[in-house]
Each structure stands twice: as C-alpha cells, then as structure tokens.
C-alpha positions in Angstrom: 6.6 -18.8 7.5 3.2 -21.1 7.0 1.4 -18.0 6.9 3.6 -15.9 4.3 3.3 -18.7 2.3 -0.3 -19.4 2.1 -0.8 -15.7 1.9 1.1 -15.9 -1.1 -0.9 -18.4 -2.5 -4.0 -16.9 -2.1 -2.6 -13.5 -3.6 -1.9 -15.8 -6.3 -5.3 -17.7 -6.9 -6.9 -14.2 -6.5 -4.9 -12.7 -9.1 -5.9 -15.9 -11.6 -9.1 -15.8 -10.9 -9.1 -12.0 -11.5 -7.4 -12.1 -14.4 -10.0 -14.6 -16.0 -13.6 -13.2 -15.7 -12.4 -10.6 -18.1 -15.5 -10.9 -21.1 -15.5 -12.7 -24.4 -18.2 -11.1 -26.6 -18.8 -7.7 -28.2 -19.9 -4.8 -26.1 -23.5 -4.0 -26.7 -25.4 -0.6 -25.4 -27.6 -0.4 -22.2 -30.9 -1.3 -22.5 -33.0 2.1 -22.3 -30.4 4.4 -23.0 -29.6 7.0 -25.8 -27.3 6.1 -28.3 -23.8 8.1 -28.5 -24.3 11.3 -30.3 -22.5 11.6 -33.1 -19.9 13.9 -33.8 -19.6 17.4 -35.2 -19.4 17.1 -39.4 -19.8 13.4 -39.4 -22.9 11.8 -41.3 -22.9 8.9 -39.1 -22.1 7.6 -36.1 -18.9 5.8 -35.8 -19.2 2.2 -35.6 -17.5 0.1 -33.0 -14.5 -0.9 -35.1 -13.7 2.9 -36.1 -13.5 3.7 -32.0 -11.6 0.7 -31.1 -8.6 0.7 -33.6 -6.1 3.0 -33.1 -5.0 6.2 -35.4 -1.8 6.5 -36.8 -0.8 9.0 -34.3 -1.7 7.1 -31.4 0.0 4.0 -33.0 2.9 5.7 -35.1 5.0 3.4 -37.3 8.2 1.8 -37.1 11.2 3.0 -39.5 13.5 0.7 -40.1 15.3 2.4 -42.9 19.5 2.4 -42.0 21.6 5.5 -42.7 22.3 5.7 -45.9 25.4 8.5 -45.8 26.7 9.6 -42.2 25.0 13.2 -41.4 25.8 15.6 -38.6 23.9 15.8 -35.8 21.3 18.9 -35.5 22.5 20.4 -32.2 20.2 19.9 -29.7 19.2 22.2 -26.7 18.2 19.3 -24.5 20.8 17.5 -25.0 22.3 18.3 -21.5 25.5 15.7 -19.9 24.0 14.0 -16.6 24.3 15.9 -13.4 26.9 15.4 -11.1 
C-alpha cells in the first residue's frame, strides 16, 4: 500500500514537473539553417502569426441562430436506428 502510494506521488510530481518546462518566448529559426521556402504564388513568406492562427475551416464558427419556422427534416441516408 506504501508503495502504490508513493508511486502515485511520484507519477504526480513527474507529471508537474513535465507539464512546466513547456517554453515562454517566441520560436526563433536554427542558427545556420535555410529559411522556409516560401510557397507557390505567394510574394512573401508567411510570417509567424499567419502560420500559427487558425483558418476558418479549421476553426469553423458557431451559429447560434434559433429556428425561426419549424421545417421538415431532409431524409437522411445515414440516419440508420442502433443495432440490436
């Protein structure tokens, strides 16, 4: 029981500890290495923000609109009842 326990700590401290030497500054390139090409039909290369943030399709809005009439329902071909 001793052991479990103070396995369980350690698991724990480890995991902190882990979770804390993440780092706290902008990324920089490597010293003596090319810079990223840039892409096809761009004029420049894209700057750290640009690759960082998120497009609209990888981050699609929310829609919060309500129903404004009641509409039927599309059938849908996937729309199978559960097994069994």
């Amino acid at each position: 029981m001793a052991t479990r326990r103070i396995l369980i700590v350690t698991i724990g401290a480890a995991a902190a500890l882990l979770g804390a030497c993440g780092a706290k500054e902008d990324l920089k390139p490597a010293a003596n290495q090319p810079a990223p090409t840039i892409p096809v039909g761009a004029t420049r290369a894209p700057t750290t923000q640009e690759l960082t943030t998120p497009d609209a399709q990888a981050k699609p809005a929310r829609s919060d609109e309500l129903l404004k009439r009641s509409e039927k329902r599309e059938p849908d071909d996937f729309d199978l009842p559960p097994p069994g």
